[in-house]
PDB file of N, CA, C and O in Angstrom, chain B, residues numbered from 101:
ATOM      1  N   UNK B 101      -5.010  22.763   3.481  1.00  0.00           N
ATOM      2  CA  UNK B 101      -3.917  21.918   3.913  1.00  0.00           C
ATOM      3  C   UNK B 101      -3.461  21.061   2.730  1.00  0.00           C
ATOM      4  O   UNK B 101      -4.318  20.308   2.267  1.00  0.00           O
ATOM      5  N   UNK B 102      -2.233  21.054   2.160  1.00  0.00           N
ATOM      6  CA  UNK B 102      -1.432  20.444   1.339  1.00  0.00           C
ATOM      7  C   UNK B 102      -1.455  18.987   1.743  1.00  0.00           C
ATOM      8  O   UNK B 102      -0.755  18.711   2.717  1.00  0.00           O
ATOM      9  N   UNK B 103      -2.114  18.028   1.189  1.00  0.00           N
ATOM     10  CA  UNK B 103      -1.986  16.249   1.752  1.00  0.00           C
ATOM     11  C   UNK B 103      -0.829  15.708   0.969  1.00  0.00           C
ATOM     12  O   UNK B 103      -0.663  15.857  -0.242  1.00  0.00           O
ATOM     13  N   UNK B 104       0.045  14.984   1.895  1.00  0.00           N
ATOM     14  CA  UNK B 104       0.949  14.197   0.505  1.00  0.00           C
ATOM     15  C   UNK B 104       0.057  13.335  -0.117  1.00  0.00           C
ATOM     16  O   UNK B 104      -1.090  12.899  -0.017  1.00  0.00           O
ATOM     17  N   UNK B 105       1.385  13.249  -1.024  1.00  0.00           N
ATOM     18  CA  UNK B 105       0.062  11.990  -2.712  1.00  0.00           C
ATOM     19  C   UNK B 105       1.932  11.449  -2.780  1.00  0.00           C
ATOM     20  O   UNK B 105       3.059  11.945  -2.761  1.00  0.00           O
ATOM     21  N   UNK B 106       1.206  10.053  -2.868  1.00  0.00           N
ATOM     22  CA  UNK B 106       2.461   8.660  -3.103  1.00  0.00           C
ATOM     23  C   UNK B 106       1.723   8.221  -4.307  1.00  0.00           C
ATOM     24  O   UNK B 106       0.515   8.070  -4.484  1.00  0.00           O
ATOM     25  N   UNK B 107       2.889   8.027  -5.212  1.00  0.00           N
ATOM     26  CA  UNK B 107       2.737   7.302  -6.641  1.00  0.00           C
ATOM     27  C   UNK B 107       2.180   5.907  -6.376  1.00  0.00           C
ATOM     28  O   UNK B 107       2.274   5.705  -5.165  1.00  0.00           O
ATOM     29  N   UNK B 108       1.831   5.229  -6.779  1.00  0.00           N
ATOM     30  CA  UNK B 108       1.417   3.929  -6.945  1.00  0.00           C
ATOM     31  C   UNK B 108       0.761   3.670  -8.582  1.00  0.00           C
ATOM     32  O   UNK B 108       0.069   4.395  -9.296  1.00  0.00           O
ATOM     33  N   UNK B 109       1.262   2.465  -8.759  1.00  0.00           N
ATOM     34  CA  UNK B 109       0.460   2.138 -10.128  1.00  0.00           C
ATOM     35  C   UNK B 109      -1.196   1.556  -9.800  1.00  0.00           C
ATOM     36  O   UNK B 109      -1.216   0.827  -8.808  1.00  0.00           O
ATOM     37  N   UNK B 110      -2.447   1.740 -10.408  1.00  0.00           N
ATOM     38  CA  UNK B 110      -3.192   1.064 -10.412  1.00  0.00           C
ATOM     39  C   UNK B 110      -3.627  -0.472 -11.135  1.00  0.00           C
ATOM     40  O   UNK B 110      -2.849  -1.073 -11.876  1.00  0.00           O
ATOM     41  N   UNK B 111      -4.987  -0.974 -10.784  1.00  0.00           N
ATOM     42  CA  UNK B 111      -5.264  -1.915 -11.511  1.00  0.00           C
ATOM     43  C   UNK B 111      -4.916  -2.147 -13.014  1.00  0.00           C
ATOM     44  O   UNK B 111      -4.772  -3.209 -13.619  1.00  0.00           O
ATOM     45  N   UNK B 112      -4.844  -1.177 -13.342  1.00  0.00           N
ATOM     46  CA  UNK B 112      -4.646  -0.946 -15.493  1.00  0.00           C
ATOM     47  C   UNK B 112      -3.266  -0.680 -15.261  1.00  0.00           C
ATOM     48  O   UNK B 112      -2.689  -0.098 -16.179  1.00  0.00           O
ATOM     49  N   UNK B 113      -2.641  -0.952 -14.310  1.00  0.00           N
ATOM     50  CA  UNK B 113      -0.951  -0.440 -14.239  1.00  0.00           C
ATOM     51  C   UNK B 113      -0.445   0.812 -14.960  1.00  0.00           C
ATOM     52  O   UNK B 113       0.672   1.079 -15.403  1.00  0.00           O
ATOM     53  N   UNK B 114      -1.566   1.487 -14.948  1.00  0.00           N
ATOM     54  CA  UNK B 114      -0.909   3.321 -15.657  1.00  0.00           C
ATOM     55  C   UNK B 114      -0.678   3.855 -13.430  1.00  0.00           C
ATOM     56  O   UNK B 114      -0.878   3.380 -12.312  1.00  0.00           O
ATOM     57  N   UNK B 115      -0.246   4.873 -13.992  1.00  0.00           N
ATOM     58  CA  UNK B 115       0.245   5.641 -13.051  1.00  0.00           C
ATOM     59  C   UNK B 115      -0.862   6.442 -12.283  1.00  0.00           C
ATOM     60  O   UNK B 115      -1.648   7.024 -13.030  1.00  0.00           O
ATOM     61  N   UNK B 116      -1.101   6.600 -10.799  1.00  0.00           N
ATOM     62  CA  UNK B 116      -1.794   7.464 -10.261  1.00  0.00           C
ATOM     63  C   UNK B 116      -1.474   7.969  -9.069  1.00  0.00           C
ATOM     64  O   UNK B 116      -0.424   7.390  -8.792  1.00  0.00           O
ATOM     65  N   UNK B 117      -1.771   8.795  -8.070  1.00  0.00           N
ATOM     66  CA  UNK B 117      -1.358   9.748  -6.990  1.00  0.00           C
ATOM     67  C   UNK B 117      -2.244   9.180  -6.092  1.00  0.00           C
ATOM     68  O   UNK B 117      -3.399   9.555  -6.296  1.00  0.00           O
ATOM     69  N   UNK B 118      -2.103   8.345  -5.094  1.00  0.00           N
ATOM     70  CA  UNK B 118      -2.776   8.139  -4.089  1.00  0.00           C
ATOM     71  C   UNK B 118      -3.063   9.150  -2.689  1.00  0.00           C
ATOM     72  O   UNK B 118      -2.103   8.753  -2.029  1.00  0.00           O
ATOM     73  N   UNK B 119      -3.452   9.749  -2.173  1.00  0.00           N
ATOM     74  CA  UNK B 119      -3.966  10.734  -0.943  1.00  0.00           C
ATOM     75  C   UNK B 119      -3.346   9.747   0.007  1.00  0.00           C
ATOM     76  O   UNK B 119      -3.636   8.555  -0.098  1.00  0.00           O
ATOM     77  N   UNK B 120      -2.393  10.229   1.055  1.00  0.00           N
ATOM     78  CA  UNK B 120      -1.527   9.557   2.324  1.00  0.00           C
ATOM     79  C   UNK B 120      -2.999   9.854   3.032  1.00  0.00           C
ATOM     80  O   UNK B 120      -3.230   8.928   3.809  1.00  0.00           O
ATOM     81  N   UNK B 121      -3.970  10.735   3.030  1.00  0.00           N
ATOM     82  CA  UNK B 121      -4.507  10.763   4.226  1.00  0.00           C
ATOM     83  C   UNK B 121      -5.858   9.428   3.700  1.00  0.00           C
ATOM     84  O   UNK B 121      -6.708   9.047   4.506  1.00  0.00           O
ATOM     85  N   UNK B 122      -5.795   8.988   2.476  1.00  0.00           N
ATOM     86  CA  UNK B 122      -7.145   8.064   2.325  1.00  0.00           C
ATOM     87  C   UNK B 122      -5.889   6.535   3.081  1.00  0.00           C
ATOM     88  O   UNK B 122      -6.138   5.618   3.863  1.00  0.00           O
ATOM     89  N   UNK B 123      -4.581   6.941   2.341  1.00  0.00           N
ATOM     90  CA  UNK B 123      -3.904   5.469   3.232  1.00  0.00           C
ATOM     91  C   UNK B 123      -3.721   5.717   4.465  1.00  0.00           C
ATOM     92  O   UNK B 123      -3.193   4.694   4.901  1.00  0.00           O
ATOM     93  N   UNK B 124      -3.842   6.510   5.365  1.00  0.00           N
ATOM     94  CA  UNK B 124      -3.875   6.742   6.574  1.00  0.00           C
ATOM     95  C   UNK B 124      -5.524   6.081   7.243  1.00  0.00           C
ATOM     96  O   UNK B 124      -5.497   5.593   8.373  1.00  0.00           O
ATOM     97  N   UNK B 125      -6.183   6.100   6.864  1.00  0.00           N
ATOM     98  CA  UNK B 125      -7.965   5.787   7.074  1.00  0.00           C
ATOM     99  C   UNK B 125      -7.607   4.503   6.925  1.00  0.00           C
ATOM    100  O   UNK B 125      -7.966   3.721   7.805  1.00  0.00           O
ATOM    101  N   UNK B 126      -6.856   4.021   5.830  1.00  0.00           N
ATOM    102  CA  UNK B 126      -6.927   2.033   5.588  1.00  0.00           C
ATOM    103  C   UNK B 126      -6.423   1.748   7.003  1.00  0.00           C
ATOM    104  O   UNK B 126      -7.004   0.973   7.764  1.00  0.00           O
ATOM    105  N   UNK B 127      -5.274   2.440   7.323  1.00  0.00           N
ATOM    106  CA  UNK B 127      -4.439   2.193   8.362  1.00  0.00           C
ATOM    107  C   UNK B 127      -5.281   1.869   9.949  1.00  0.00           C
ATOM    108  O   UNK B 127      -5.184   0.884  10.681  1.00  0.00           O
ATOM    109  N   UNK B 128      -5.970   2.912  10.076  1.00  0.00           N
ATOM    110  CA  UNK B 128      -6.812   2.679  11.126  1.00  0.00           C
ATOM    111  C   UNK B 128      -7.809   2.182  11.442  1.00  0.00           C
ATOM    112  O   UNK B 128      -8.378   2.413  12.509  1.00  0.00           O
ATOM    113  N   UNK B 129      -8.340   1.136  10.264  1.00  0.00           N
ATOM    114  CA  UNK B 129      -9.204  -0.089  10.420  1.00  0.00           C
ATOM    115  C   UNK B 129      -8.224  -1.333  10.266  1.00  0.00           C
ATOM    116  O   UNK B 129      -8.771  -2.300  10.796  1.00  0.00           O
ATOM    117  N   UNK B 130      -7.094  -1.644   9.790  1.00  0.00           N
ATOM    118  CA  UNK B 130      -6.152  -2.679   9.996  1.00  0.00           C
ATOM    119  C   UNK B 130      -5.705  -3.174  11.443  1.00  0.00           C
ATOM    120  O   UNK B 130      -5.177  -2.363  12.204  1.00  0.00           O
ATOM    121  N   UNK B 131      -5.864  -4.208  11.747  1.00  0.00           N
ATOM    122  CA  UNK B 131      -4.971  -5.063  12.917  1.00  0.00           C
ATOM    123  C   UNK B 131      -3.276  -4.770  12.290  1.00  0.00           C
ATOM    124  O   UNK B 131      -2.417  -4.387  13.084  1.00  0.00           O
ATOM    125  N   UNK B 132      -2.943  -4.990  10.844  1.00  0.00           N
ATOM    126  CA  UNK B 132      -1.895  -5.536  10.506  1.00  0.00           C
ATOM    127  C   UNK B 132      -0.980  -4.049  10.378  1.00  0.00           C
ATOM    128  O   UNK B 132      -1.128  -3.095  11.143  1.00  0.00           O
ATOM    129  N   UNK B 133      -0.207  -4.092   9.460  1.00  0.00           N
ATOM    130  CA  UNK B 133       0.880  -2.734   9.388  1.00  0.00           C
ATOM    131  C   UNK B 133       0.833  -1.517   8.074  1.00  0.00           C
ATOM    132  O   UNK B 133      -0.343  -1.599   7.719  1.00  0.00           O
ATOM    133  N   UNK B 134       1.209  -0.912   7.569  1.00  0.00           N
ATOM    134  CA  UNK B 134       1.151  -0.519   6.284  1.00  0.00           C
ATOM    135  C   UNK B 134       2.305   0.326   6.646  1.00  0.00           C
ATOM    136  O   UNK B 134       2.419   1.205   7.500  1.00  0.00           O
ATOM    137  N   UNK B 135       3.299  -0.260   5.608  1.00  0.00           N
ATOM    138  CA  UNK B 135       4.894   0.137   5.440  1.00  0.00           C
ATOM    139  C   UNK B 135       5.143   1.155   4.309  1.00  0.00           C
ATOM    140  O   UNK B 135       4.696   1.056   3.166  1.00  0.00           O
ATOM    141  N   UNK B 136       5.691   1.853   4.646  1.00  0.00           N
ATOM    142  CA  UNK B 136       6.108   2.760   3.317  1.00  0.00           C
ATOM    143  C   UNK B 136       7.522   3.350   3.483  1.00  0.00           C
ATOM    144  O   UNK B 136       7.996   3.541   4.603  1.00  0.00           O
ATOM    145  N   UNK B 137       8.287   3.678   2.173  1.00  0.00           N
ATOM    146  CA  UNK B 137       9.780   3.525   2.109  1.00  0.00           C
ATOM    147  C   UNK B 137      10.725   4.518   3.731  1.00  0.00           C
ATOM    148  O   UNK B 137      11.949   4.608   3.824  1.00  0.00           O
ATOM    149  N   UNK B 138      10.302   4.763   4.164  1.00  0.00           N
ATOM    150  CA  UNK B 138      10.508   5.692   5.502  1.00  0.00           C
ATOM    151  C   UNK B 138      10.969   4.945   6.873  1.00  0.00           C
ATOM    152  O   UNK B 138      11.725   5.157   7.821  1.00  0.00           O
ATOM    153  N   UNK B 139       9.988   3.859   6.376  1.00  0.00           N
ATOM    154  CA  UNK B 139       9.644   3.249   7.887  1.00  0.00           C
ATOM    155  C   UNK B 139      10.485   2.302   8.054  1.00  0.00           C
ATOM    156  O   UNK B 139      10.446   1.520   7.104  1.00  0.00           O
ATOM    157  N   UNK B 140      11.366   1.974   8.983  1.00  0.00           N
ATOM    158  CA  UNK B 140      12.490   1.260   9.242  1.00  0.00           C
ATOM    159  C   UNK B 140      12.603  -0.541   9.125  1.00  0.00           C
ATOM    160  O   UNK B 140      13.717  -1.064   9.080  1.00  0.00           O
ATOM    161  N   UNK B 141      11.106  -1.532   9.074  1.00  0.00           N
ATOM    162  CA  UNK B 141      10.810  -2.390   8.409  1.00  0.00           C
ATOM    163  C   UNK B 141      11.302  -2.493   6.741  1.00  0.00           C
ATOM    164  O   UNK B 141      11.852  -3.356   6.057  1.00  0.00           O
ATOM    165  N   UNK B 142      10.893  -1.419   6.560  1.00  0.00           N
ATOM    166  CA  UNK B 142      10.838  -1.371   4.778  1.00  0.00           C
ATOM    167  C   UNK B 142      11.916  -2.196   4.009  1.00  0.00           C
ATOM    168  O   UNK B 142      11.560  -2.861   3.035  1.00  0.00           O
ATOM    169  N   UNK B 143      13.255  -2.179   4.418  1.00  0.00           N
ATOM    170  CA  UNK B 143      14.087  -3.203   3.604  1.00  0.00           C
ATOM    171  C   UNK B 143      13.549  -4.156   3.570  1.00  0.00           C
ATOM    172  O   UNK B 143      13.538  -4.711   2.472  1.00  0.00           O
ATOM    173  N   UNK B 144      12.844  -4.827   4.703  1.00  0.00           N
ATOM    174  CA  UNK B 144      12.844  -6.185   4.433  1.00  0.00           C
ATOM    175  C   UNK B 144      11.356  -6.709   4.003  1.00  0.00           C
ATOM    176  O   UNK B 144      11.049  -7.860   3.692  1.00  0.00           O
ATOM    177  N   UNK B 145      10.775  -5.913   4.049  1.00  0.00           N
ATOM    178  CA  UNK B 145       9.416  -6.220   3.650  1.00  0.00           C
ATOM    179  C   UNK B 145       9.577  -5.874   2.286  1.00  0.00           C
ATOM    180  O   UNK B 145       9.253  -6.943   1.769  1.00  0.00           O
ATOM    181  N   UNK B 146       9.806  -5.250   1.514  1.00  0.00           N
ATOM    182  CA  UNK B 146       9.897  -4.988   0.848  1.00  0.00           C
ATOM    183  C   UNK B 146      11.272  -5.753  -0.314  1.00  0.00           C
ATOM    184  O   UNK B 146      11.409  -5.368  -1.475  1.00  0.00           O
ATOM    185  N   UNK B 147      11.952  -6.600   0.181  1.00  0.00           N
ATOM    186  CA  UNK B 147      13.158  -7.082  -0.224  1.00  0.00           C
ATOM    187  C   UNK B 147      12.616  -8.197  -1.705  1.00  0.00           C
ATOM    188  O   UNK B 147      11.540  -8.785  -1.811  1.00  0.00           O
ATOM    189  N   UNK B 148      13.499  -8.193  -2.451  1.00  0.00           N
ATOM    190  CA  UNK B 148      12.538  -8.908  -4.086  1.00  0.00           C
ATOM    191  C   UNK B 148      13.007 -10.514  -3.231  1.00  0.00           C
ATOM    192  O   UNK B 148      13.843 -10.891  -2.409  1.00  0.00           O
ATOM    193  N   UNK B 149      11.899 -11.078  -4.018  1.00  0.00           N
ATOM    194  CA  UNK B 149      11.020 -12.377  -3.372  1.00  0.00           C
ATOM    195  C   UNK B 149      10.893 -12.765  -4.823  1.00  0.00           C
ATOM    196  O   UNK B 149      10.188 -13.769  -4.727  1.00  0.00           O
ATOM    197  N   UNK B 150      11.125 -12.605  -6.050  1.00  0.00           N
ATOM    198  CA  UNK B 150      11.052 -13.154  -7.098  1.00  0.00           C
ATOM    199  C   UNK B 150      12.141 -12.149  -8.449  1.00  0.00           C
ATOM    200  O   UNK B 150      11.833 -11.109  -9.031  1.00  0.00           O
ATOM    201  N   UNK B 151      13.139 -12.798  -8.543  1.00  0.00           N
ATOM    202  CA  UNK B 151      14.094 -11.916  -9.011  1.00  0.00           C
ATOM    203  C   UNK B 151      14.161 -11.737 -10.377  1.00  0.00           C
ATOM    204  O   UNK B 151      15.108 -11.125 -10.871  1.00  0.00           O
ATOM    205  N   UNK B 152      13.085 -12.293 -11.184  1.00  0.00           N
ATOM    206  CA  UNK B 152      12.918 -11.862 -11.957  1.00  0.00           C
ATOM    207  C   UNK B 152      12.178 -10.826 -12.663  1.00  0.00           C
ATOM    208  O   UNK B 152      12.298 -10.298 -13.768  1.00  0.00           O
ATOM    209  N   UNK B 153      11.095 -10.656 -11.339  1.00  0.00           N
ATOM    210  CA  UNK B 153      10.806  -8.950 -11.510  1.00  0.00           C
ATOM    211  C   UNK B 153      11.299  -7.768 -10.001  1.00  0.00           C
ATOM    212  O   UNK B 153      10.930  -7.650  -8.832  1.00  0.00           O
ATOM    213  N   UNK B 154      12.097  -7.235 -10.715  1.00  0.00           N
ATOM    214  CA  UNK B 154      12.723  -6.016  -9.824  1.00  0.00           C
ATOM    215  C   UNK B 154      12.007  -5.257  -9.783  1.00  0.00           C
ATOM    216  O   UNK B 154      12.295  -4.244 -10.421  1.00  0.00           O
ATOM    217  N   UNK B 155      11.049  -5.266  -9.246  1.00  0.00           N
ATOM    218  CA  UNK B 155       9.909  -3.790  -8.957  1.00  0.00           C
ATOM    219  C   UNK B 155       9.888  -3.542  -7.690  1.00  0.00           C
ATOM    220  O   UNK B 155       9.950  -4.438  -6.849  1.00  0.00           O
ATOM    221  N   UNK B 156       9.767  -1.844  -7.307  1.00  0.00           N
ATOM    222  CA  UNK B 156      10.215  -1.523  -5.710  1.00  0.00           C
ATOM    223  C   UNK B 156       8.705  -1.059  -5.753  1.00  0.00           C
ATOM    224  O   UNK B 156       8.325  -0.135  -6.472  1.00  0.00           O
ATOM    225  N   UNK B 157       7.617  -2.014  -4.649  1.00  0.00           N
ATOM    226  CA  UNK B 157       6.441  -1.015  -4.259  1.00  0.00           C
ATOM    227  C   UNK B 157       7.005   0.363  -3.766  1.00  0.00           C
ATOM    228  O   UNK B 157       8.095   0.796  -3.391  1.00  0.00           O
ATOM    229  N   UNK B 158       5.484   0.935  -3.986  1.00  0.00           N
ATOM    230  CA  UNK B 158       4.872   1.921  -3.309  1.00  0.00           C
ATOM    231  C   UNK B 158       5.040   2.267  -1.776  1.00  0.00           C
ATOM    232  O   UNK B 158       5.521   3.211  -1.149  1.00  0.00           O
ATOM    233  N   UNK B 159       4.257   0.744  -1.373  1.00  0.00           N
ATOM    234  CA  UNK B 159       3.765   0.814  -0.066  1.00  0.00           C
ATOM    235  C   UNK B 159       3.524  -0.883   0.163  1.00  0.00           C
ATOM    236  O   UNK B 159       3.055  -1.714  -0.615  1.00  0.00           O
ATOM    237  N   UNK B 160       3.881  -0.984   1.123  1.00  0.00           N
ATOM    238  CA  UNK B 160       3.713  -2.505   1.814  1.00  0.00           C
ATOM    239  C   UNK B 160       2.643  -2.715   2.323  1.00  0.00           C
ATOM    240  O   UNK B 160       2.084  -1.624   2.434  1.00  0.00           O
ATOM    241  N   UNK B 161       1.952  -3.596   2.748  1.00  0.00           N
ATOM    242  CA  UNK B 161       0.534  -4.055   3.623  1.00  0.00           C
ATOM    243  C   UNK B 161       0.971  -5.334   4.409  1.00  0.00           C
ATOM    244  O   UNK B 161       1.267  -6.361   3.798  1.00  0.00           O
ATOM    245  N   UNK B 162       1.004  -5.262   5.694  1.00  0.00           N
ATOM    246  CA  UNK B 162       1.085  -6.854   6.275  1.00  0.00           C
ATOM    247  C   UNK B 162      -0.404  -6.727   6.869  1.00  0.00           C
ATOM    248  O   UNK B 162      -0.810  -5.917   7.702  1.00  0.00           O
ATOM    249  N   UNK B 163      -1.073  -7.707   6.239  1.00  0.00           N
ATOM    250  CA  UNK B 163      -2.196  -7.552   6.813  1.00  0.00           C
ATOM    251  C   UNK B 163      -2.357  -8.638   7.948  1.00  0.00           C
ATOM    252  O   UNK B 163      -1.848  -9.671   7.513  1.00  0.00           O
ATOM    253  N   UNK B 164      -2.952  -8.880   9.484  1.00  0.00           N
ATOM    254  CA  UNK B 164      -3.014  -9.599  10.456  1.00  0.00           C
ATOM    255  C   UNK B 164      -3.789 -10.560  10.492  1.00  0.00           C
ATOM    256  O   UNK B 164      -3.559 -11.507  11.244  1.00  0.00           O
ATOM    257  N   UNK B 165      -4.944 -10.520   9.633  1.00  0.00           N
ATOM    258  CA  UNK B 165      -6.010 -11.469   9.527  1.00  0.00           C
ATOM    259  C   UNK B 165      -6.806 -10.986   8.445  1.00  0.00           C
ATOM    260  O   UNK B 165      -6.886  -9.872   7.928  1.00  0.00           O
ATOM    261  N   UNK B 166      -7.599 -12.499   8.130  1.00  0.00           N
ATOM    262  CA  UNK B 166      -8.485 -12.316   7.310  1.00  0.00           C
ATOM    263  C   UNK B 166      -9.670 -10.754   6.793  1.00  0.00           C
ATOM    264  O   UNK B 166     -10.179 -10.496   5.703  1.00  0.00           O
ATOM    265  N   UNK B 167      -9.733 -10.108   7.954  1.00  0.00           N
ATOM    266  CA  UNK B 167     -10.367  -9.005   7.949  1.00  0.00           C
ATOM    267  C   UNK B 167      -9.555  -7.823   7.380  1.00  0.00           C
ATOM    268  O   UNK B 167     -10.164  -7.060   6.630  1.00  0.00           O
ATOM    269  N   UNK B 168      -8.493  -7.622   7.594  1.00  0.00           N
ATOM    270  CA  UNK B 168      -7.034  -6.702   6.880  1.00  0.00           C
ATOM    271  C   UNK B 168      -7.355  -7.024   5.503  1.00  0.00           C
ATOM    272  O   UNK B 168      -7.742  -6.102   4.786  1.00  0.00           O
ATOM    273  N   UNK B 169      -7.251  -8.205   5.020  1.00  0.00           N
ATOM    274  CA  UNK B 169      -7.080  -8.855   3.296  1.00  0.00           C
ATOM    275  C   UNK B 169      -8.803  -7.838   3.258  1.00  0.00           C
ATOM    276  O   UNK B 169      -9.144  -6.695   2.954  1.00  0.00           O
ATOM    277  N   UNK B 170      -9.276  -8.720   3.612  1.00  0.00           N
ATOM    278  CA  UNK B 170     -11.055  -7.980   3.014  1.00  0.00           C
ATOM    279  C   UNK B 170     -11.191  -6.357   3.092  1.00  0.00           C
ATOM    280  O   UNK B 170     -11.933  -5.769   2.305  1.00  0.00           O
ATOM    281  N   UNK B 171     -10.413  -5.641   4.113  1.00  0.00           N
ATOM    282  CA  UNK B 171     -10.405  -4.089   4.258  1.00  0.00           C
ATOM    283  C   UNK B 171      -9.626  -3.427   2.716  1.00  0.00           C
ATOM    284  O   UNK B 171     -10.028  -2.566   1.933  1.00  0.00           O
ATOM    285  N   UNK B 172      -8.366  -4.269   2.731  1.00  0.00           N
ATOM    286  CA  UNK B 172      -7.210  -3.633   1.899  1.00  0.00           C
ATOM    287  C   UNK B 172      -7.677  -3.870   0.368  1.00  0.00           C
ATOM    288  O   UNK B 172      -7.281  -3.037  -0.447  1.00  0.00           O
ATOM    289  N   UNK B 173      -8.658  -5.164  -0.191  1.00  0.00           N
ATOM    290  CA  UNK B 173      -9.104  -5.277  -1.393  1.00  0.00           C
ATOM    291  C   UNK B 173     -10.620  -4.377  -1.422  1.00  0.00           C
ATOM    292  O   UNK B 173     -11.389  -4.230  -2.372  1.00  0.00           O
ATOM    293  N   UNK B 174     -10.730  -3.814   0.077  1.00  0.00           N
ATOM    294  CA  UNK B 174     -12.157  -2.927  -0.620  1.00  0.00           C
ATOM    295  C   UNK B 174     -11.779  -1.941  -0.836  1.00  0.00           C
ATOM    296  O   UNK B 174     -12.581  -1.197  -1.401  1.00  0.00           O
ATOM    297  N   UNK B 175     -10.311  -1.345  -0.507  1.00  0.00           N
ATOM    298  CA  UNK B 175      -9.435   0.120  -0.533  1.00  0.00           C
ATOM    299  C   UNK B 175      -9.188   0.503  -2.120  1.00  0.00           C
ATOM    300  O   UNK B 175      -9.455   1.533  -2.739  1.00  0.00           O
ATOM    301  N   UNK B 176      -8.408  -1.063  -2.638  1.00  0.00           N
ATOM    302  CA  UNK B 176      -8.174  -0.968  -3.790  1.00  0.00           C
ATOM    303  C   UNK B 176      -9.129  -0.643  -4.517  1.00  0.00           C
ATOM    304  O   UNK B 176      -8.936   0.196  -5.397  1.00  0.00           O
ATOM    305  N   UNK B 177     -10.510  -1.274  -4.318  1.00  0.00           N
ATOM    306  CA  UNK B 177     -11.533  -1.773  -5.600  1.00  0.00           C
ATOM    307  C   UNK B 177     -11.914   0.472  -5.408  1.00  0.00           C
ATOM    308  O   UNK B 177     -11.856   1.312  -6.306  1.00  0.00           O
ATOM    309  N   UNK B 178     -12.209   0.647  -4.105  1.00  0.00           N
ATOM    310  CA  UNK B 178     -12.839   2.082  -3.984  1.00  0.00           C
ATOM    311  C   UNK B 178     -11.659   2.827  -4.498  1.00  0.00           C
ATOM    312  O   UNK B 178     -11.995   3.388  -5.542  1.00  0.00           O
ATOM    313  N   UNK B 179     -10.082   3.132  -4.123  1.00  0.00           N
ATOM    314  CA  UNK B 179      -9.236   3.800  -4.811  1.00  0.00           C
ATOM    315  C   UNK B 179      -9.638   3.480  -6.832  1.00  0.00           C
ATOM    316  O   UNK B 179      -9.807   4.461  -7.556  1.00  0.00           O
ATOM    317  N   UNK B 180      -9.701   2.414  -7.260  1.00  0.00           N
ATOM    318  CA  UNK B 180      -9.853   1.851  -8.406  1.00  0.00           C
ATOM    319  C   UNK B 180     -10.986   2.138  -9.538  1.00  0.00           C
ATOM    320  O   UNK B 180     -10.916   1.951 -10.752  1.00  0.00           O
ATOM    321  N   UNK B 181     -12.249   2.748  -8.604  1.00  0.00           N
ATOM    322  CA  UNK B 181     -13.822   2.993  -9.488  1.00  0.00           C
ATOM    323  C   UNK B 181     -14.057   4.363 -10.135  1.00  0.00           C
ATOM    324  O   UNK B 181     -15.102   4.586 -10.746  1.00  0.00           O
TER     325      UNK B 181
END
Protein backbone atom coordinates (compact mmCIF):
# COMPACT_ATOMS: atom_id res chain seq x y z
CA UNK A 1 0.00 0.00 0.00
CA UNK A 2 1.36 3.40 -1.25
CA UNK A 3 1.11 5.87 2.20
CA UNK A 4 1.07 9.58 1.41
CA UNK A 5 4.33 11.50 2.71
CA UNK A 6 3.68 15.51 3.41
CA UNK A 7 6.80 17.68 3.26
CA UNK A 8 7.52 19.28 6.44
CA UNK A 9 10.79 20.85 7.50
CA UNK A 10 12.46 19.33 10.57
CA UNK A 11 14.22 20.40 13.75
CA UNK A 12 17.66 21.28 11.62
CA UNK A 13 15.07 22.95 9.17
CA UNK A 14 16.44 20.75 6.10
CA UNK A 15 13.64 19.10 4.39
CA UNK A 16 11.91 15.68 5.15
CA UNK A 17 8.77 13.40 4.11
CA UNK A 18 6.63 12.77 6.94
CA UNK A 19 4.26 9.26 6.70
CA UNK A 20 0.27 10.71 6.80
CA UNK A 21 -0.29 7.38 8.39
CA UNK A 22 2.44 8.12 11.53
CA UNK A 23 0.28 11.78 11.49
CA UNK A 24 -2.78 9.93 11.45
CA UNK A 25 -1.65 7.81 14.93
CA UNK A 26 -0.77 11.55 16.53
CA UNK A 27 -4.29 12.24 15.52
CA UNK A 28 -5.89 9.56 17.45
CA UNK A 29 -4.36 10.16 20.79
CA UNK A 30 -5.22 14.08 20.53
CA UNK A 31 -8.42 15.67 22.22
CA UNK A 32 -7.42 18.70 19.91
CA UNK A 33 -7.42 18.86 15.81
CA UNK A 34 -4.63 18.38 13.25
CA UNK A 35 -5.31 20.59 10.12
CA UNK A 36 -3.78 20.15 6.90
CA UNK A 37 -4.09 22.34 3.64
CA UNK A 38 -7.45 20.30 2.52
CA UNK A 39 -9.36 20.76 5.45
CA UNK A 40 -11.76 23.61 5.35
CA UNK A 41 -10.41 25.33 8.83
CA UNK A 42 -7.06 25.69 7.13
CA UNK A 43 -7.29 29.43 6.00
CA UNK A 44 -7.63 30.48 9.15
CA UNK A 45 -5.56 28.51 11.21
CA UNK A 46 -3.15 28.78 9.28
CA UNK A 47 -3.49 32.68 8.36
CA UNK A 48 0.27 34.69 9.04
CA UNK A 49 0.14 35.94 12.69
CA UNK A 50 3.54 37.59 12.24
CA UNK A 51 4.13 39.25 8.87
CA UNK A 52 7.30 39.31 8.83
CA UNK A 53 7.78 35.76 8.26
CA UNK A 54 5.54 34.45 5.36
CA UNK A 55 5.89 30.80 5.85
CA UNK A 56 2.83 28.46 4.89
CA UNK A 57 2.98 25.23 7.38
CA UNK A 58 2.79 21.87 6.56
CA UNK A 59 0.21 20.99 8.93
CA UNK A 60 -1.56 22.74 11.81
CA UNK A 61 -2.01 21.24 15.46
CA UNK A 62 -4.72 22.80 17.79
CA UNK A 63 -3.95 21.01 20.57
CA UNK A 64 -7.02 20.85 23.51
CA UNK A 65 -5.03 20.50 26.55
CA UNK A 66 -2.03 20.14 28.19
CA UNK A 67 -1.82 16.40 27.23
CA UNK A 68 -2.09 17.25 23.14
CA UNK A 69 1.18 19.79 23.76
CA UNK A 70 3.01 16.68 25.66
CA UNK A 71 1.69 14.00 22.80
CA UNK A 72 2.62 16.43 19.77
CA UNK A 73 6.36 17.33 21.31
CA UNK A 74 6.89 13.47 21.84
CA UNK A 75 5.81 13.06 17.92
CA UNK A 76 8.28 15.60 17.01
CA UNK A 77 11.25 14.51 19.30
CA UNK A 78 10.35 10.48 17.84
CA UNK A 79 9.74 11.85 14.05
CA UNK A 80 13.25 13.87 14.89
CA UNK A 81 15.82 10.81 16.39
Amino acid sequence: MNSEQIQVSGLDGESKLLDRARLDGLGERLEGRILLPRDPEWSEAAGIWNGMVAKVPAVVIRPSSAADVLAVVDFVREENS
